[in-house]
C-alpha positions as CSV (number, residue, x, y, z in Angstrom):
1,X,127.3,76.0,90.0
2,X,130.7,77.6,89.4
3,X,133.0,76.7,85.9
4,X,136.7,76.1,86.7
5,X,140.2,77.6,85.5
6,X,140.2,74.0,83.8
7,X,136.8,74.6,81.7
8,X,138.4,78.2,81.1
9,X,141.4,76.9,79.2
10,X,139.5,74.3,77.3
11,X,137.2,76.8,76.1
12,X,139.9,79.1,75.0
13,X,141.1,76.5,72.7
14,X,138.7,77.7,70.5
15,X,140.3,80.6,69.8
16,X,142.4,79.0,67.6
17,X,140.9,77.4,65.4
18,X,138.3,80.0,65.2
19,X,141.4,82.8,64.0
20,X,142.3,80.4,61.4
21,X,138.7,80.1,60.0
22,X,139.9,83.0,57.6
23,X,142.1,80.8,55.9
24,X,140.3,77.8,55.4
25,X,136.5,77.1,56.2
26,X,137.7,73.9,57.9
27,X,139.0,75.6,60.7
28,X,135.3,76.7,61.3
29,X,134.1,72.9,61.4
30,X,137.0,72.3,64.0
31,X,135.5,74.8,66.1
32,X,132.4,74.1,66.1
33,X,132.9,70.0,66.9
34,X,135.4,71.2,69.6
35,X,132.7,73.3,71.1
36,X,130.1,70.6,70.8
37,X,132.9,67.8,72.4
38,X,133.5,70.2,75.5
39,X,129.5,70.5,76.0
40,X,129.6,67.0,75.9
41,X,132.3,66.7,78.5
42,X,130.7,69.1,80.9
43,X,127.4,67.1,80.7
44,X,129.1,64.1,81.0
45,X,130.7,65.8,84.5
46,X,127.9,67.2,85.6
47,X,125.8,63.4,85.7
48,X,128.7,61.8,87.4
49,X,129.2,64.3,89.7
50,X,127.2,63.3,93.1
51,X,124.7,66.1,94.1
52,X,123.5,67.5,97.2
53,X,121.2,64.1,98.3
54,X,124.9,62.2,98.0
55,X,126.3,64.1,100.9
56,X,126.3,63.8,104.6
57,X,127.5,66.7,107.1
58,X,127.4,66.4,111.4
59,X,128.7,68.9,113.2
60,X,129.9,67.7,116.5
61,X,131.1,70.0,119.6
62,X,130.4,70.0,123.5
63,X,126.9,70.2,125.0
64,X,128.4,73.2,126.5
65,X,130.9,75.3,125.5
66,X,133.5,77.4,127.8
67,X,133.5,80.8,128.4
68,X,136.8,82.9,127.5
69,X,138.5,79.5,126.3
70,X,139.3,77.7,122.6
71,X,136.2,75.0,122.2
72,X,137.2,72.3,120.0
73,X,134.4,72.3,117.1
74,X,134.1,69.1,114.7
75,X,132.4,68.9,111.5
76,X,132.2,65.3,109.6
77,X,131.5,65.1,105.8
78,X,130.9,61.9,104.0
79,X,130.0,61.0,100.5
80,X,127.6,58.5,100.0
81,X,128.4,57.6,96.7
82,X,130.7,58.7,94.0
83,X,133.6,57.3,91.6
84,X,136.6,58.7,92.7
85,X,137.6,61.0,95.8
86,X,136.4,65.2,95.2
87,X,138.1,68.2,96.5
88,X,135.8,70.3,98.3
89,X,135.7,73.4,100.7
90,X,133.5,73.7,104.0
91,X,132.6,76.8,105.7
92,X,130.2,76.9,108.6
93,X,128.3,79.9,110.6
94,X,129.2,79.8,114.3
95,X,127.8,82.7,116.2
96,X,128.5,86.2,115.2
97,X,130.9,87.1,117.9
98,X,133.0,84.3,118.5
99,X,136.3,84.3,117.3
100,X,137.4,81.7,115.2
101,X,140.8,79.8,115.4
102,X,143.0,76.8,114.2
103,X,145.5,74.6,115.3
104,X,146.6,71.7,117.2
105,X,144.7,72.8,120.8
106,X,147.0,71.1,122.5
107,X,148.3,74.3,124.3
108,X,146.8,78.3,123.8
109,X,149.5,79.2,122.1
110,X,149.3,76.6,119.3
111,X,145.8,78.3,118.1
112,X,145.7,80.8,115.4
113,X,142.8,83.4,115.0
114,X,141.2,82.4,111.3
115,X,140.3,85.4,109.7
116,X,137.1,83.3,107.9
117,X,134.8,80.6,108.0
118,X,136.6,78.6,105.1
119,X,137.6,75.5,107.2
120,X,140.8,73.6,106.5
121,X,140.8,70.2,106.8
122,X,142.3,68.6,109.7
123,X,146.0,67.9,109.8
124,X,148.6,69.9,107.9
125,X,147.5,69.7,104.4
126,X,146.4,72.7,102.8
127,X,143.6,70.9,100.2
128,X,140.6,68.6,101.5
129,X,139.3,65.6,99.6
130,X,136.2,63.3,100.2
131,X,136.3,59.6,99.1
132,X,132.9,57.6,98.0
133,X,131.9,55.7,101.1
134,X,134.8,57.8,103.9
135,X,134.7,60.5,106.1
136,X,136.5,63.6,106.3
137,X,137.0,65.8,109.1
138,X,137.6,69.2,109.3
139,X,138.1,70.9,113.0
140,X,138.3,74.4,114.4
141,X,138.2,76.3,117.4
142,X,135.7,79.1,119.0
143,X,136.5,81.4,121.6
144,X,133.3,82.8,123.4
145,X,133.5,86.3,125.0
146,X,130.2,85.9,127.0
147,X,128.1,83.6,128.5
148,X,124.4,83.0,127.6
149,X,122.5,81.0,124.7
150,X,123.6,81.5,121.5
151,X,122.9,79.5,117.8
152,X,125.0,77.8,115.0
153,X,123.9,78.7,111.6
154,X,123.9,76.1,108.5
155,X,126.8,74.4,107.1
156,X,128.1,75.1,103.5
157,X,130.1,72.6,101.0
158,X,131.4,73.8,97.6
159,X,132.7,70.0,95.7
160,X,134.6,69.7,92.4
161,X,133.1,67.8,90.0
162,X,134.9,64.5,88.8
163,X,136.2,65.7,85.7
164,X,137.5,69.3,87.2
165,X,135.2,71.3,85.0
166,X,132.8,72.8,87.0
167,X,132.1,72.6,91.0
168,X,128.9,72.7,92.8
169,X,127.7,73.8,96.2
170,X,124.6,72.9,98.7
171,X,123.4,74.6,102.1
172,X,123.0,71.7,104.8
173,X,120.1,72.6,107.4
174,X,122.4,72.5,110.2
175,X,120.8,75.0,112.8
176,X,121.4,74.5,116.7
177,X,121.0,76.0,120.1
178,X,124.2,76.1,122.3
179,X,125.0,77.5,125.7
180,X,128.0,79.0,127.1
181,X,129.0,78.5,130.3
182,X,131.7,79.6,132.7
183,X,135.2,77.7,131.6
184,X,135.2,74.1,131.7
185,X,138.0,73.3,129.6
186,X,140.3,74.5,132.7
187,X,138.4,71.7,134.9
188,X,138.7,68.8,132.8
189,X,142.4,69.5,132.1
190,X,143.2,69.7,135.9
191,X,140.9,66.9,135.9
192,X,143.2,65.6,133.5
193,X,146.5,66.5,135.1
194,X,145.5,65.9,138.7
195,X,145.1,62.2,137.3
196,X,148.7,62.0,135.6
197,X,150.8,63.9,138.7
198,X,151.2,66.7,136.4
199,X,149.3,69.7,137.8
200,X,152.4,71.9,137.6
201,X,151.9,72.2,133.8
202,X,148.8,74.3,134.7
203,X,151.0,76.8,136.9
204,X,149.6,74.9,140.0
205,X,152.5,74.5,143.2
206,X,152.7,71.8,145.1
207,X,151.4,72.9,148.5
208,X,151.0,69.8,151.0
209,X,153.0,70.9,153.9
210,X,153.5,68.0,156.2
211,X,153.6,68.7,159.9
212,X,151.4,72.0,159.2
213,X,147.9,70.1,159.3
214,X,146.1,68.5,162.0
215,X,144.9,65.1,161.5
216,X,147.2,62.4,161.9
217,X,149.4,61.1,158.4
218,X,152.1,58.9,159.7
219,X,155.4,58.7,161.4
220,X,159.0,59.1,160.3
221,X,162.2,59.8,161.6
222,X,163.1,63.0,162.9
223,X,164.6,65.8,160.8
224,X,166.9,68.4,162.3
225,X,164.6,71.4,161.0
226,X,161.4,69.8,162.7
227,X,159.7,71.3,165.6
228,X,160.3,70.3,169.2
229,X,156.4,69.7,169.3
230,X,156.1,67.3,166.6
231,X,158.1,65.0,168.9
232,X,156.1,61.5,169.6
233,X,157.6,60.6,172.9
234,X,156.3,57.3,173.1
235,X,157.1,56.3,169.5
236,X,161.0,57.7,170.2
237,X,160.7,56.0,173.6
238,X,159.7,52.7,171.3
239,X,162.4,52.8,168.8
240,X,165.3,54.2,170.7
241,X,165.6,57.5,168.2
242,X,163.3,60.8,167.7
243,X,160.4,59.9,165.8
244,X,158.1,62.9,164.1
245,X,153.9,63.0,163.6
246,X,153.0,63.8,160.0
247,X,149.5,65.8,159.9
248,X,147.6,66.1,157.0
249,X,145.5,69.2,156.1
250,X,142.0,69.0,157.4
251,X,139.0,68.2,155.7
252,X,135.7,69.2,155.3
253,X,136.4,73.3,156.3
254,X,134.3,76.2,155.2
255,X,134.9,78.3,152.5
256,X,132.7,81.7,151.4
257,X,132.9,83.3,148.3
258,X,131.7,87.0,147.9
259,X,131.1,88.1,144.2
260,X,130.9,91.6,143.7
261,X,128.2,92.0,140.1
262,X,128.4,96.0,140.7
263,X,129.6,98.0,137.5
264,X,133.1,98.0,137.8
265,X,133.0,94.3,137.5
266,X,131.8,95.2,134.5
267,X,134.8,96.3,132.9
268,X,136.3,94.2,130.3
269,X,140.0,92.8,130.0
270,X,140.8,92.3,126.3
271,X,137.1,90.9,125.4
272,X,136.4,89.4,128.6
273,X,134.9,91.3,131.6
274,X,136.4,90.5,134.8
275,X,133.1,89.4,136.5
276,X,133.8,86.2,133.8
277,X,137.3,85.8,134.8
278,X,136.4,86.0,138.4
279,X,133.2,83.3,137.5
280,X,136.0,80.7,136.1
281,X,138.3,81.1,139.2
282,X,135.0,80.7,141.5
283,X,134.3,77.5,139.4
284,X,137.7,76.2,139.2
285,X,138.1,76.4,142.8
286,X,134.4,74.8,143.6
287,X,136.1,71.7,141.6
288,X,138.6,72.1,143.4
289,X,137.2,72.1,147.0
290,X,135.2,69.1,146.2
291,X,138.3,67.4,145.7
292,X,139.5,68.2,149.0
293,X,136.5,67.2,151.0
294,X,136.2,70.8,151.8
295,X,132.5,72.9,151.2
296,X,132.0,75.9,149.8
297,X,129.3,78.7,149.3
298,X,128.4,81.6,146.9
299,X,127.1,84.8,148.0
300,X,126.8,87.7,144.9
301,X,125.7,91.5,145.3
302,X,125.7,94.2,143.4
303,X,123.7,97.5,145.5
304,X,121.6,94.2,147.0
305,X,122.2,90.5,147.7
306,X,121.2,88.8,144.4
307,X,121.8,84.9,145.6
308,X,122.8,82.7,148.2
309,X,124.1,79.2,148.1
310,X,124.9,77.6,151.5
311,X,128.3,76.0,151.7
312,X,128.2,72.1,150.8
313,X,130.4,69.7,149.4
314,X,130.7,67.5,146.6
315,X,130.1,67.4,143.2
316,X,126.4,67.8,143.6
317,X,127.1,71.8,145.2
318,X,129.9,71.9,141.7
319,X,126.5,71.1,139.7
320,X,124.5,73.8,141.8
321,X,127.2,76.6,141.8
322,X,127.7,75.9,137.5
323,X,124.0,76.7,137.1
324,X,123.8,79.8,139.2
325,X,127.0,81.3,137.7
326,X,125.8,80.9,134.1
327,X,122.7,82.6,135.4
328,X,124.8,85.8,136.8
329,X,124.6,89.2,135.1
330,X,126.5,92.1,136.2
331,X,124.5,95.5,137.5
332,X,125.4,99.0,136.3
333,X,125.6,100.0,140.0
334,X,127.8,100.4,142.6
335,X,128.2,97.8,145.1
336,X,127.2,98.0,148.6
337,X,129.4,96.3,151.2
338,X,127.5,97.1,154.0
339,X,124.6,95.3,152.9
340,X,126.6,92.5,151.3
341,X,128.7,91.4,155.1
342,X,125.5,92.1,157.2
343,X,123.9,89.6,155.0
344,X,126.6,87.2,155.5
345,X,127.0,87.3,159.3
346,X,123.2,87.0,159.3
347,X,124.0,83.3,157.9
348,X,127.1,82.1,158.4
349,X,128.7,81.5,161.7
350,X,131.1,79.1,161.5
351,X,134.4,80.3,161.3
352,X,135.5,80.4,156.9
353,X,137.3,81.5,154.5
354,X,135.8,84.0,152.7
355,X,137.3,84.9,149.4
356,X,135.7,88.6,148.3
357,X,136.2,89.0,144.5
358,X,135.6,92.7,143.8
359,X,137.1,95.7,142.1
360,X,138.7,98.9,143.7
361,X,139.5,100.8,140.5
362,X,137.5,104.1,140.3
363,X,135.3,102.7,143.4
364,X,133.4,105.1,145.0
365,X,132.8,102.5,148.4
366,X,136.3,101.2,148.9
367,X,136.4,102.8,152.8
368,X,133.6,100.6,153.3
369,X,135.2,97.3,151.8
370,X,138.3,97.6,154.3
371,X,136.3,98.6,157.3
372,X,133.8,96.1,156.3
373,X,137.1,93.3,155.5
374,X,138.2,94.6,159.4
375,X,135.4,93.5,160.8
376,X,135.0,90.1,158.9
377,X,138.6,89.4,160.4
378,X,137.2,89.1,164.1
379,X,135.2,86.0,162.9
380,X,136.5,84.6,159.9
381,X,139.8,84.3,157.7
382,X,139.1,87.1,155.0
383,X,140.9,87.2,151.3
384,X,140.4,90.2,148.8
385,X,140.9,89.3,145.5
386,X,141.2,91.8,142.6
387,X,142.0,91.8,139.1
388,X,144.9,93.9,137.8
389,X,143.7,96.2,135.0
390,X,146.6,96.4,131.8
391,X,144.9,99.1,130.3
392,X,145.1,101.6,133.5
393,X,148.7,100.1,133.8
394,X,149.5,100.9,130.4
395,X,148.3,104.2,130.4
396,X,150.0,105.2,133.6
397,X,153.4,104.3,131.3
398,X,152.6,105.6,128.5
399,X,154.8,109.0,127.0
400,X,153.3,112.5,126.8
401,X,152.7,113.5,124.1
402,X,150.3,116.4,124.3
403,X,147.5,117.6,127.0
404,X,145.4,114.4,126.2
405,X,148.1,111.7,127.1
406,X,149.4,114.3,129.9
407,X,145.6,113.9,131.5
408,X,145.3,109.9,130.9
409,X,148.6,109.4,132.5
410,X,147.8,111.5,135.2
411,X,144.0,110.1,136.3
412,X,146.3,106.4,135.4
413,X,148.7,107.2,138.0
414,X,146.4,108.4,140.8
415,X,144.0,105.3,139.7
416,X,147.5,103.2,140.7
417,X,148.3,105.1,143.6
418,X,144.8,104.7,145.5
419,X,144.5,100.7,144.4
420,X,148.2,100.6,146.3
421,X,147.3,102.1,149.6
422,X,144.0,100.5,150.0
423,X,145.8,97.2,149.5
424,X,148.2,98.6,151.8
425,X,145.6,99.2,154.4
426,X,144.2,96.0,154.0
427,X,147.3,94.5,155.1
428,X,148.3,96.3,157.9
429,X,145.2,95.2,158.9
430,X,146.3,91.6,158.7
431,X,144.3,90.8,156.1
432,X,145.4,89.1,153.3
433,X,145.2,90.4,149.1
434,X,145.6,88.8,145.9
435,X,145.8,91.5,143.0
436,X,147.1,89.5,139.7
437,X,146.4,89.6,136.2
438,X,142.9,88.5,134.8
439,X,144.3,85.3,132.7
440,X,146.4,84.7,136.0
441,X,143.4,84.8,138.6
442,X,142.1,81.3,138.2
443,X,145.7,79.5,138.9
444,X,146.6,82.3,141.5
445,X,143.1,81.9,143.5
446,X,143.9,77.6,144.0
447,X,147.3,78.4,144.9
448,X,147.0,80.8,147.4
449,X,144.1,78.8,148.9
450,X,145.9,75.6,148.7
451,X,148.7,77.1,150.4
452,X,146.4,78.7,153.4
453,X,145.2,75.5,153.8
454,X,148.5,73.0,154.4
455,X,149.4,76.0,156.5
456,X,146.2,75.0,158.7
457,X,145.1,78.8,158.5
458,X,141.2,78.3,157.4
């Protein structure tokens, strides 16, 4: 229990009376029956104010939250019983290393980190009140940096007492398991989008390229820039003017993903390692293939193949890839391509497209990625995709200053100049590279397969 500023000032009323008390014993008497009216008051405030039994507090959140993502979290207080509608304050006890943050969660950028676990109530006002018999709800965000299980501690509420004298505060059993798993918020919003026409809000192109697949669409009339071969003869014949076949992009085509674990996947981006970033892209795009009728398969290695999953389709092989990625856990070694594309000849031979998520800064096997990425190319349609690193990019612009900042710009620069002609190699030897930012790769990796698809290259 905790007196008030109100309780303060009422008590030092009695100052006054009690200075006077020099001049006239009467004063003393004054003090002594304001003193015993103000105990009266505070037990008066303390019996109508509702105690710990009178309150009711749920936390409610996802089953699972979302790696590397703000995960809306909920928590309802109601008052049983009362006479008239209490301030109080809430703080709760996520997990230690989450970050906490508030705001309207309608887009990143409207979250704020909160520098405690004081909640504010939801909407805009600053001061949270709880009516006998209502509920109020106060809402917050939590950004996990890793996967894995983690627990919720108990919930905390500090109430005012009816009268404003004192308040009181109570410890609500309010323990609870919960998982992290790669992001799911970015699935249910383009989910969400895909539903409205809207997917450009979540950087996604448009990439349907009629005339580019192979399985019949529909016919139209004849556009200047269409080719000579897209000509139906008979239907022009029919109609008396050029007529054009609309193909649709194929369904049901391969797709391989190869996810490096070794140690430089290890490497974090702000507080996220890029083996996570490269886990949400690989989930987004499993959604994503499912949607498109198309089957995909996960391969990871670190010095070793660690797991295989066949390529499927459907949402049942979304299901099956989400439970082995949550599983995943980098390796503090260095990655063994050889090893890694052996295994995958061994098992797949119909012609894919196999999607390699690795790392080449500071790699010690990177001849034996491109000459392994040559050899894929014989069989398959290969893609390398890399995450950009901002603090090797930064240090490779940053001034010199003195011998220290003179060597991190130097080993930077060289870092740069390597990552630059092994992509280059890469490409001369027609394969293709994606190397974009980590909170890029997700959006970048459905685009560019997307694209390679209306263009009827898988």
């Amino acid at each position: 229990m905790q007196i008030t500023a109100r309780f303060l000032i009422l008590l030092l009323i009695t100052a006054l009376p009690l200075a006077a008390s020099g001049w006239s014993p009467v004063f003393v008497s004054l003090t002594v029956a304001w003193l015993m009216l103000l105990l009266s008051f505070l037990l008066i405030d303390l019996r109508l104010t509702p105690r710990a039994e009178d309150w009711e507090l749920v936390r409610r959140h996802e089953e699972r939250l979302s790696l590397a993502t703000w995960n809306k979290v909920g928590v309802e207080v109601r008052l049983r019983r009362g006479l008239r509608k209490l301030r109080v304050w809430l703080r709760d006890e996520p997990p230690l290393s989450f970050q906490l943050g508030i705001g309207s969660g309608e887009r990143v950028g409207d979250i704020k980190p909160l520098p405690h676990s004081i909640l504010p109530p939801e909407g805009t006002q600053e001061k949270a009140f709880a009516a006998p018999g209502s509920t109020g709800h106060f809402t917050y965000y939590l950004y996990p940096p890793r996967r894995g299980d983690y627990r919720f501690g108990d919930l905390y509420l500090r109430w005012e007492s009816v009268l404003g004298l004192v308040r009181r505060q109570a410890r609500f059993p309010a323990q609870e398991g919960v998982k992290v798993y790669p992001n799911l918020v970015d699935i249910k919003k383009y989910d969400l989008l895909l539903r409205r026409n809207r997917l450009w809000e979540l950087g996604l192109r448009t990439t349907r390229i009629f005339g580019s697949g192979t399985e019949f669409e529909r016919l139209r009339d004849y556009q200047p820039d269409d080719e000579y071969r897209r000509i139906d003869w008979k239907a022009t014949a029919r109609r008396g003017k050029p007529v054009s076949v609309e193909y649709e992009t194929e369904r049901s085509q391969n797709l391989m993903v190869l996810l490096d674990i070794g140690r430089m996947m290890r490497s974090p981006v702000g507080d996220v390692s890029k083996l996570d970033y490269a886990i949400n892209a690989v989930l987004l795009l499993a959604y994503v293939t499912a949607q498109k009728g198309d089957k995909l398969g996960l391969l990871t290695f670190a010095d070793q193949v660690q797991s295989w999953l066949s390529p499927r389709g459907g949402k049942g092989q979304f299901q099956r890839m989400l439970e082995l990625l949550y599983r995943v856990e980098s390796e503090p070694v260095e990655p063994d391509y050889n090893t890694a594309f052996a295994y995958f000849a061994a098992k797949q031979f119909r012609r894919s497209l196999v999607l390699v998520f690795t790392d080449l800064t500071g790699s010690v096997s990177t001849d034996a990625l491109v000459a392994q990425m040559g050899r894929l190319r014989r069989s398959h349609l290969g893609l390398l995709v890399t995450i950009s690193d901002p603090t090797v990019q930064r240090l490779a612009r940053q001034s010199v200053v003195d011998s220290s900042t003179l060597y991190q710009r130097t080993v930077a620069e060289q870092l740069l100049e390597e990552r630059k002609l092994t992509l280059e190699r890469l490409r001369r030897q027609g394969i293709q590279t994606l190397d974009v930012p980590a909170n890029e790769l997700s959006v970048a990796v459905i685009n560019k397969y997307l694209e390679m698809k209306a263009r009827a290259q898988i």
